[in-house]
C-alpha positions in Angstrom: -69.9 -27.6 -27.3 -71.8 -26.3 -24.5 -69.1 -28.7 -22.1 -66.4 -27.1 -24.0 -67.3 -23.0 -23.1 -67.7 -23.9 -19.3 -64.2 -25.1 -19.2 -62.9 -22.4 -21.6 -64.5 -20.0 -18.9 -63.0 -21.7 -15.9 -59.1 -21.3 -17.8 -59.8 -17.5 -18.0 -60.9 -17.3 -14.4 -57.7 -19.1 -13.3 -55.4 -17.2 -15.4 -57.2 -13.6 -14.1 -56.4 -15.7 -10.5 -52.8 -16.3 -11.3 -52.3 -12.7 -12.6 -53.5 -11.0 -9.1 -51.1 -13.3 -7.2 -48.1 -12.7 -9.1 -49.1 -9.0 -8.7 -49.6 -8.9 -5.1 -46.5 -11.0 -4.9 -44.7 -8.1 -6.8 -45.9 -5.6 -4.7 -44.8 -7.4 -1.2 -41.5 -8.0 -2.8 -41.0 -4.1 -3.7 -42.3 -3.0 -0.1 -39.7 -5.6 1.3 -37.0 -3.7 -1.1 -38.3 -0.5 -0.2 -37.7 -1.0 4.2 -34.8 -2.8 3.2 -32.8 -0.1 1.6 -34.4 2.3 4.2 -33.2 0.1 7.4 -29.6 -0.1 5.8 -29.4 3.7 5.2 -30.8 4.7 8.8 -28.0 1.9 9.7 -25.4 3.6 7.8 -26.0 7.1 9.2 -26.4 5.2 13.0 -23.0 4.2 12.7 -21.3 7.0 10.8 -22.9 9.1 13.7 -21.7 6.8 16.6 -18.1 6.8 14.7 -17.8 10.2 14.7 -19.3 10.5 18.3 -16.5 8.2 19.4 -13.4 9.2 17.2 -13.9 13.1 18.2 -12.1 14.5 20.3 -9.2 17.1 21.8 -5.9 15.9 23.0 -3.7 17.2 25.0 0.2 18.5 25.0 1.0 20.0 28.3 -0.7 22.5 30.7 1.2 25.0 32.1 0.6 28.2 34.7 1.6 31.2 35.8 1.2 33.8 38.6 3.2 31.3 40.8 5.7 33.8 42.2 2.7 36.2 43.7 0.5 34.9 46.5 1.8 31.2 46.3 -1.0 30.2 43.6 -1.5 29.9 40.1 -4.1 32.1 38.2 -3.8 32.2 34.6 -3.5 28.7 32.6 -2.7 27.1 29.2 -3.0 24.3 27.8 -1.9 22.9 24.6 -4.4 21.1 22.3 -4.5 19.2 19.3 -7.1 16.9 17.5 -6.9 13.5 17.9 -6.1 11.0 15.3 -8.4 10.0 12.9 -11.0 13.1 14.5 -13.4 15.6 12.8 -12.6 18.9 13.4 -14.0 20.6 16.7 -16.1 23.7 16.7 -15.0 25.5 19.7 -18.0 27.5 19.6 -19.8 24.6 20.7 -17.2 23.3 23.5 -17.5 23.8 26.9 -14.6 23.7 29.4 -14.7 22.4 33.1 -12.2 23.0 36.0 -12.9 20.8 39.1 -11.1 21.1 42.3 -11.9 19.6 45.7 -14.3 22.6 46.3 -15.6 24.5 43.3 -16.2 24.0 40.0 -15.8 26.5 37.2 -17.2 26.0 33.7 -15.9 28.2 30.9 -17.7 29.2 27.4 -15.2 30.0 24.2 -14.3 33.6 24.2 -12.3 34.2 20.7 -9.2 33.7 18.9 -6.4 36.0 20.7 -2.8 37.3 19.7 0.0 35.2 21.4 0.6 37.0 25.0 -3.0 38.0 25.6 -4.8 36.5 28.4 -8.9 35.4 28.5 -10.4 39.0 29.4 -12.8 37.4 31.9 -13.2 34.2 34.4 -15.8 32.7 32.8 -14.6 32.1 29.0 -11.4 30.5 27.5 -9.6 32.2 24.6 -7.5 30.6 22.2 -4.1 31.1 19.6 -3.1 29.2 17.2 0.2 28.4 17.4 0.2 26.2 14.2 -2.0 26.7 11.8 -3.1 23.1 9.7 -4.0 22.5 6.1 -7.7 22.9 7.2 -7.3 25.7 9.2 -10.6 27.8 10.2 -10.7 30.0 12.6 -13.3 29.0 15.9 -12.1 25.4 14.9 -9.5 22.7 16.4 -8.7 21.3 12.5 -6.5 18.3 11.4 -3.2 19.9 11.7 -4.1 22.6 14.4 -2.3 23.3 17.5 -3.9 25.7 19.9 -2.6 26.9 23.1 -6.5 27.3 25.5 -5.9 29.9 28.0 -8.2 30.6 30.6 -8.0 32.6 34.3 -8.8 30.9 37.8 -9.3 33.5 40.2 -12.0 31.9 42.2 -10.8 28.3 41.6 -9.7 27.4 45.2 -9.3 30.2 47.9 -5.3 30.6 47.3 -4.1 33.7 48.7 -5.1 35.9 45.5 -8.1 33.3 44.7 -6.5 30.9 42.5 -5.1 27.6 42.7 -2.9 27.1 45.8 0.1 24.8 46.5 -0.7 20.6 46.4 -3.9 20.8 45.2 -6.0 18.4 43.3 -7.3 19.7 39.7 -9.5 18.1 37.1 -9.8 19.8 33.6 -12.1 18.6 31.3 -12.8 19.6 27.8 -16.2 19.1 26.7 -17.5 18.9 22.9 -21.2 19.0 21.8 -20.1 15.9 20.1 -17.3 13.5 20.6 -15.2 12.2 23.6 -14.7 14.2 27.0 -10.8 15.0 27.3 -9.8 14.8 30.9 -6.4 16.3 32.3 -6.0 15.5 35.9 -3.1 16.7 38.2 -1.9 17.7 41.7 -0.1 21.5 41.8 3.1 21.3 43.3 3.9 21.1 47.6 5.7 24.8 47.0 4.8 26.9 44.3 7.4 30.0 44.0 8.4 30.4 39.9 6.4 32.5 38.0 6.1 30.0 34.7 4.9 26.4 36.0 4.3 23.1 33.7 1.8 20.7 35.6 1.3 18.1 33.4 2.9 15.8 31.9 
């Protein structure tokens, strides 16, 4: 009998054994779940935030000037904007606008929404109307649907001869969100520049 308890003793020692494995093993396999779930959610945001980074953006209509008819140069610009497709909306609040010649550079700051035939106040912000209004229309915001004509002033662009842009010159626009793509409008103003209303690109 006494041969009989020693191994009865060594069965519950074994089982208590098999118990804490199959424990521990549960607990490694929950941890495993656990980082699991977490990598593929901070992989799901990653990529939702890279798409969005990448589909973003402004595109552009046309850009047109005026002022040609005084002084030979072009002061006062518009250019038509409108998401592009598939993008989130753009806060303009929080988009910057860059106008590069050969020998300054002028950054602009949103100034407001304006009434159709008012100019930006100021050379150092860009004001906007809507000239369509989309189904998600809200105002500071380039929204699915949107058109906006962005109007800003150049007097100290390139030393025309009222200190805007003058005749054949190089121009870089570039249109800036916090987040998304950079929209970049390149063009050359024309060799004679004489009409008062002037469409330089397309």
């Amino acid at each position: 009998m006494k041969k009989l308890g020693n191994k009865g003793l060594m069965g519950i020692g074994t089982l208590i054994i098999f118990i804490a494995v199959i424990l521990v093993a549960a607990v490694a396999a929950a941890v495993l779940v656990s980082t699991s779930g977490s990598l593929q959610q901070r992989s799901l945001t990653t990529g939702s935030q890279a798409e969005e980074g990448v589909s973003t953006g402004a595109e552009a209509v046309s850009v047109m000037a005026t002022d040609g008819s005084t002084g030979h140069d072009l002061e006062h610009f518009e250019v038509l904007l409108r998401l592009q497709a598939g993008s989130e909306a753009l806060n303009l609040n929080n988009t910057v606008v860059l106008v590069d010649t050969a020998t300054t550079s002028q950054s602009l700051d949103y100034g407001g929404a304006v009434a159709d035939g008012t100019e930006s106040s100021n050379t150092y912000s860009y004001a906007v109307t809507y000239v369509k209004q989309g189904p998600d229309y809200e105002q500071d915001y380039l929204s699915r649907g949107d058109v906006i004509k962005m109007k800003f002033r150049c007097d100290d662009c390139t030393s025309g001869d009222t200190g805007g842009i003058g005749e054949n010159k190089k121009v870089r626009i570039k249109i800036i969100p916090r987040v998304g793509t950079t929209s970049i409008i390149e063009f050359t103003t024309p060799d004679v520049v004489t009409d008062q209303r002037i469409t330089l690109w397309p």
